[in-house]
C-alpha positions as CSV (number, residue, x, y, z in Angstrom):
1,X,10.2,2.2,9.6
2,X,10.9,5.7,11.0
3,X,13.6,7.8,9.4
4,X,14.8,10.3,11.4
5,X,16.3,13.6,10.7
6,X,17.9,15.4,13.9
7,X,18.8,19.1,12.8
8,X,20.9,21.2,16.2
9,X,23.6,23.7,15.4
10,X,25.4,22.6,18.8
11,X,27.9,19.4,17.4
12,X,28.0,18.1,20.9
13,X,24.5,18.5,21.8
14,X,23.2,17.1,18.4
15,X,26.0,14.0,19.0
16,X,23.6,13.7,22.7
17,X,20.7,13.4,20.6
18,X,21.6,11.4,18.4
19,X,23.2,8.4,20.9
20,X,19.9,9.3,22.6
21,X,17.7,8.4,19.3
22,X,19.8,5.1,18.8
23,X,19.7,4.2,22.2
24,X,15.8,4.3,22.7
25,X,15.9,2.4,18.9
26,X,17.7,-0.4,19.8
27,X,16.3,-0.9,23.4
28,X,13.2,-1.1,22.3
29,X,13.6,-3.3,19.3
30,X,11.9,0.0,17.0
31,X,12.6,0.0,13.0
32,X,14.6,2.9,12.4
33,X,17.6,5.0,12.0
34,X,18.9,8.2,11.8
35,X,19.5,8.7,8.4
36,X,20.3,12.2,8.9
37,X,22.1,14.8,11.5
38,X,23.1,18.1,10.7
39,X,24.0,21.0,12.3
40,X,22.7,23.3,9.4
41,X,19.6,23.6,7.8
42,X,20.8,23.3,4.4
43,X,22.0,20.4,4.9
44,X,18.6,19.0,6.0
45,X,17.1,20.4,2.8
46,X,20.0,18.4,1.0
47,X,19.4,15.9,2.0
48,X,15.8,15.9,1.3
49,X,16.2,16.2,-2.5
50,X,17.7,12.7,-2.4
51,X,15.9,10.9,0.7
52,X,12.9,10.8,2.7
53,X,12.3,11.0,6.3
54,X,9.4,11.2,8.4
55,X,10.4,12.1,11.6
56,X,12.1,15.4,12.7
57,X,13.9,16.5,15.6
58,X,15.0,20.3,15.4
59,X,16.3,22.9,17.3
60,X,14.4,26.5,16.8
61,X,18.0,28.7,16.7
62,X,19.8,27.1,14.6
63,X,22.5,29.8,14.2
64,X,21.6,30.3,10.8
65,X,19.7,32.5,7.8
66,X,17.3,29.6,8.3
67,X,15.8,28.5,11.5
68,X,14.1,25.0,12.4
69,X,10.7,27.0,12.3
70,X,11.2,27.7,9.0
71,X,12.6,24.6,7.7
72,X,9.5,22.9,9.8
73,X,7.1,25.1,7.4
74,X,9.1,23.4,4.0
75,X,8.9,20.3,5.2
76,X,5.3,20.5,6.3
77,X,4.6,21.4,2.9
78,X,6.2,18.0,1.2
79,X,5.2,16.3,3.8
80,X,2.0,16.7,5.8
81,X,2.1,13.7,7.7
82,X,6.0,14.3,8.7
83,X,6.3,14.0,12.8
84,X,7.7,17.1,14.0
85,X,9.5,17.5,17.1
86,X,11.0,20.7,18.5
87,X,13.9,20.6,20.5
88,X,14.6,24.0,22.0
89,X,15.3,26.5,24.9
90,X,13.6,29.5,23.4
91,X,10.2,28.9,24.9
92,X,9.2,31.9,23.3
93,X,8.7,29.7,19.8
94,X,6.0,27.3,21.6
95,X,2.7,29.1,20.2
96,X,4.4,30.0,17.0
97,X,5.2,26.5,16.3
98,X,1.8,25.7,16.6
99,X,1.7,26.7,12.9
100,X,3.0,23.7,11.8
101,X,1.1,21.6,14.0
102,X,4.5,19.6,15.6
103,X,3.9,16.5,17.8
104,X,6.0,18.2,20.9
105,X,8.0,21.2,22.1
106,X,10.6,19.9,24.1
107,X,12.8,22.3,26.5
108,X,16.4,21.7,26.5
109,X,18.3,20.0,28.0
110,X,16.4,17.4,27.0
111,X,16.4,14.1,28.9
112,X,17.0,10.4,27.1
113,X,13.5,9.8,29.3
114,X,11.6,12.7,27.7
115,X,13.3,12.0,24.2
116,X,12.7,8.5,24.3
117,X,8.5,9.0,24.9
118,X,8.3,10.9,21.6
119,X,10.7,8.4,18.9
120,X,7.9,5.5,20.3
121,X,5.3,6.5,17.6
């Protein structure tokens, strides 16, 4: 079963996302759920000490001490086999991210189509 984790600073954008994620879910009969979406990264990391996920949709500026590069690098150390999915507009992040070895870099805006191709794992 996937648990996602969406992490965007935007409210509205990470309320898209999020209705995206549920959408592609329940039309294609996948076990899962967001069990998490924050607009902060400490709230991600919160959550962590009490759940699991293992699927992780973040933005790169997330407005924050902490970015979603960073928070990818904690995670990735818990969790090696975590699926990583950057959502972002600061294409500049693409090769960096490679670090962490994400599934996808994903351009905003971000289409339901585009989003939809990477939550069938």
């Amino acid at each position: 079963m996937l648990r996602i984790i969406i992490c965007e600073d935007n409210a509205e954008y990470l309320k898209l996302l999020e209705d995206y994620v549920n959408h592609t879910l329940e039309s294609g009969s996948i076990a899962g759920e967001v069990v998490c979406a924050a607009t902060h990264p400490d709230e991600v990391e919160s959550y962590l000490t009490q759940g699991d996920a293992n699927v992780f949709l973040f933005d790169i500026d997330l407005n924050s001490d902490k970015n979603g590069y960073e928070l990818a690098v904690k995670i990735r150390e818990n969790n090696p086999e975590a699926y990583l999915v950057f959502i972002s507009e600061h294409l500049e992040y693409v090769f960096q991210s490679f670090k962490v070895r994400p599934f996808d870099f994903l351009p905003k805006p971000v289409t339901m189509k585009r989003l939809s191709g990477k939550t069938r794992i």
